[in-house]
C-alpha positions, -999 to 999 in steps of 0.1 A, spaced: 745 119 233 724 89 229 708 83 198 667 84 197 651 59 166 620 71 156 594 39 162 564 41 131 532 53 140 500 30 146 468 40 141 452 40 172 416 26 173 392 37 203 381 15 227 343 4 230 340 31 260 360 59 237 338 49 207 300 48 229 311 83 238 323 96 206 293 84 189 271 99 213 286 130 216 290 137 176 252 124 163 233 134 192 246 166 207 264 183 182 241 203 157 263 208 127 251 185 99 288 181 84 302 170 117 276 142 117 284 135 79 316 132 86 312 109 121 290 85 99 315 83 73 343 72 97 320 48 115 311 36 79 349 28 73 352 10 108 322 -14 104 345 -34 84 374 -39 104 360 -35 139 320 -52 127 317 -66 167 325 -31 185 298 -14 156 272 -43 160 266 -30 198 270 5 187 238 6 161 214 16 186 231 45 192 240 51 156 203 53 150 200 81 169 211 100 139 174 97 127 163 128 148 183 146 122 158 164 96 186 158 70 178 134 46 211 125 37 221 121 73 196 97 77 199 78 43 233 71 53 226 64 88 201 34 78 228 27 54 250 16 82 225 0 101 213 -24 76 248 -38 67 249 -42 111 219 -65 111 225 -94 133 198 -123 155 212 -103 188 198 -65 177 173 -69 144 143 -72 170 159 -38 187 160 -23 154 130 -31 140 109 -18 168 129 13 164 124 17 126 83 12 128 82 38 160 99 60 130 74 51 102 46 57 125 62 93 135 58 96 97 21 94 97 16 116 126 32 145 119 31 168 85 72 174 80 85 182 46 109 148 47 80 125 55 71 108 23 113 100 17 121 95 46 92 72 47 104 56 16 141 48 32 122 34 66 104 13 41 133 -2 23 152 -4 53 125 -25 75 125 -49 40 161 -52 44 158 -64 75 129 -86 69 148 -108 37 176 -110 63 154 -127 90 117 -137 76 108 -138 118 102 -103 114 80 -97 88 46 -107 112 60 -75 132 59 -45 104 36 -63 74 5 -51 87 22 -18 100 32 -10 63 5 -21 41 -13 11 61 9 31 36 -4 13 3 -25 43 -4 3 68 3 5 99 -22 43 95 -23 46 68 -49 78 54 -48 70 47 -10 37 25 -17 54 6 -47 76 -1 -23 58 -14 4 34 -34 -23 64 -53 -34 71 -58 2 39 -74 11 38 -92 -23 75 -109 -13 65 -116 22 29 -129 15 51 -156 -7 82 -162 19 54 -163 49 24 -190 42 14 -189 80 6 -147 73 -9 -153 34 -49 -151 54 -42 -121 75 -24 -103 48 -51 -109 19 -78 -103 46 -58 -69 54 -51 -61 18 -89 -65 12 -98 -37 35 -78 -14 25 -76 -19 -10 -103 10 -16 -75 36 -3 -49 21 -32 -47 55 -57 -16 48 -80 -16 25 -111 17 7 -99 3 -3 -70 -28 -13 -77 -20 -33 -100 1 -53 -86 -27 -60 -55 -49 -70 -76 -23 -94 -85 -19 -107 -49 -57 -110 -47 -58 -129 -83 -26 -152 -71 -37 -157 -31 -70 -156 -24 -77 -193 -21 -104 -199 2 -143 -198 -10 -148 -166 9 -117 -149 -1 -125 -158 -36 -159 -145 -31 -144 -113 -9 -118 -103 -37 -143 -102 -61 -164 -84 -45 -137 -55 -39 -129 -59 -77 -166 -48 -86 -173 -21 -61 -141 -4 -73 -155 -10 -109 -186 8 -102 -218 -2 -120 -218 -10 -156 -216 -5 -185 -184 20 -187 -187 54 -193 -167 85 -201 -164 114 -174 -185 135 -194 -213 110 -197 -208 95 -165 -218 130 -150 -249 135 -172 -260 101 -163 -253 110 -127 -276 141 -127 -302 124 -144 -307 95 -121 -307 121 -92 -332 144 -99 -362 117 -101 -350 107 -64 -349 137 -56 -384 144 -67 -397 110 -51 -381 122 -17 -401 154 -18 -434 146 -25 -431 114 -2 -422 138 30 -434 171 19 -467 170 29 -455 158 64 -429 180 74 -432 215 54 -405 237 66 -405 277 57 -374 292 48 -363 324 54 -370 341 21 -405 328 23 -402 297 6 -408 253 14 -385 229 19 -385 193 35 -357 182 59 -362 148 54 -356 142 19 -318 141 25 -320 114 53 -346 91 31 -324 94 2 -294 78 18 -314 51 33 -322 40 -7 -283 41 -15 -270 6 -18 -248 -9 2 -213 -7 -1 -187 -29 21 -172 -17 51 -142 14 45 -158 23 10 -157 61 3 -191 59 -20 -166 78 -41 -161 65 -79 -138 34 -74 -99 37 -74 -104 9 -105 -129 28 -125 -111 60 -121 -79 44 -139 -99 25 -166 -116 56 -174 -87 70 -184 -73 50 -208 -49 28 -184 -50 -8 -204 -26 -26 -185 -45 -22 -149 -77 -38 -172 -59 -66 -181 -40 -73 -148 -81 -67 -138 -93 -93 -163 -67 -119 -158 -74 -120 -122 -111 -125 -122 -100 -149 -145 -81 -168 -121 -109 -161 -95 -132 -179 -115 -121 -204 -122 -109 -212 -89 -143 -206 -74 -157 -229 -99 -131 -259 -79 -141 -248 -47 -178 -235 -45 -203 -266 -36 -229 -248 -60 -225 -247 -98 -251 -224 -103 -233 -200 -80 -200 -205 -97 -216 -202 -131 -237 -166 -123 -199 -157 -107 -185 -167 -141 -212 -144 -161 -204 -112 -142 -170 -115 -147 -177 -122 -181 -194 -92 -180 -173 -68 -169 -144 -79 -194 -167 -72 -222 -180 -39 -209 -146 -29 -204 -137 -41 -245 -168 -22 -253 -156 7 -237 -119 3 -254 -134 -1 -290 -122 -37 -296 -140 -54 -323 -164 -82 -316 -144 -111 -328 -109 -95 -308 -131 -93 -277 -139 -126 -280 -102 -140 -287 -88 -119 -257 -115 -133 -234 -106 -168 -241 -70 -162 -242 -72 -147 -207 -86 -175 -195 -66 -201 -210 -41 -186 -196 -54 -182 -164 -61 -221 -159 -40 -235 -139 -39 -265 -166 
């Protein structure tokens, strides 16, 4: 009988058509999570010895994404971001902001993480190639006031690296990060804009713009605690209120229905003695009074160190000294009130000050 030699097995890999199909079939189709856990992981082992056949597969990798797993998705961005390359990034990163803006449409328990991984990945992508980063910048920095706040430190530190790798963008970002820096809650993130503002706003009217938001999100002066801020509130309402009502009273009398008067203009001539606030302001006690308030020393100083730097850069580029110098005076101003408020001494008020802005100048 002839004699049969056992030949040793090869691993077989799929072809392109084998693998298209697979990979459909398995992410899209099937609705076990494990199966897709388990699909991803074997396409995770193959992107390193078959990288060409996985680069044209990412699109449909990223179908994945519909999955409400998080982990299924983590590791599905995962992949994609190590199968970055010129031919797809445009592909993907059209995909990945259709995702973020899914995110803000709809109220799903995964939004603010899986937010958070779009977020990182779309950086990702970005550092790999800078061309990208006019495409989702102004996309993202919507989220700076996101309540999930791992997902706005994030995108912060996104805008603060692009802003510096992307000169063309630096006026459209700061003139974006201007408008919506009234919607910044969290300490992190606030500080560091006030940072970018401080660091980028270069131009007279982005000096003059940046300190502007810095004072409306201060609030009037001088500094006070919630409990006296509130008394002090009540007080200055109810002479307006009385003003209102003897101005209009007499014109409009109104009977209620229990038998007594009332004016319906005093509301409406109230608000047109409000002052004016810039464009997107809530009226609402500023994001940067609220944390100074409450003890938060290291948002003042990032606060005083960059209206140090505003300063003294308006002082190079405004034609008018006496402008630059009543610029100088309310900054000056609202570093002391916020020492005063603190409890710092009169001669360490006076030290910090000058030491801020020594070291503020840029000689």
């Amino acid at each position: 009988m002839p004699s049969h030699t056992s030949s040793p097995k090869r691993t077989m890999v799929p072809d392109w058509g084998e693998l298209h199909q697979m990979t459909a079939l398995d992410l899209i189709r099937k609705s076990d999570n494990n199966v897709k856990l388990i699909v991803l992981d074997r396409l995770n082992e193959l992107k390193s010895s078959h990288r060409e056949i996985m680069v044209d597969l990412v699109m449909d990798v990223l179908r994945a994404l519909s999955s409400p797993n998080l982990d299924i998705t983590r590791k599905t961005l995962d992949i994609t971001v190590e199968l970055i390359t010129s031919r797809n990034v445009d592909e993907v990163v059209l995909l990945l902001k259709k995702e973020v803006v899914k995110t803000q449409s709809t109220e799903l328990e995964k939004n603010g993480d899986y937010r958070q991984m779009l977020v990182q990945a779309i950086h990702s992508c970005a550092i790999k190639f800078p061309e990208v980063a006019s495409t989702v910048v102004h996309l993202l920095m919507d989220f700076l006031g996101d309540t999930n706040v791992a997902s706005a430190v994030d995108v912060v530190l996104f805008v603060r690296e692009i802003i510096e790798a992307n000169p063309k963008l630096r006026v459209s970002i700061i003139t974006r990060l201007l408008d919506t820096f009234y919607q910044i809650r969290a300490a992190r993130v606030i500080s560091c804009a006030v940072w970018i503002i401080g660091e980028y706003c270069l131009s007279l009217s982005e000096v003059e713009n940046g300190m502007e938001v810095i004072k409306q999100n201060l609030g009037d002066l001088p500094l006070y605690s919630a409990a006296e801020e509130g008394e002090t509130a009540d007080a200055s309402k109810k002479p307006q209120q009385i003003n209102s009502s003897a101005t209009v009273s007499s014109k409009h009398p109104v009977v209620l229905a229990d038998g007594t008067y009332a004016t319906q203009s005093a509301t409406s001539e109230t608000a047109l003695s409000a002052p004016p606030v810039l464009s997107g302001f809530s009226g609402a006690p500023g994001n940067l009074r609220s944390l100074i308030l409450s003890g938060d020393f290291f948002v003042g100083a990032v606060i005083s160190c960059t209206l140090a730097k505003l300063v003294l850069r308006l002082v190079v580029v405004h034609p008018s000294k006496a402008e630059a110098n009543k610029a100088s005076t309310g900054a000056l101003l609202i570093m002391t009130k916020q020492g005063v408020y603190w409890g710092l001494a009169d001669h360490d008020l006076h030290v910090t000050i000058g030491t801020i802005f020594i070291s503020s100048s840029p000689n």
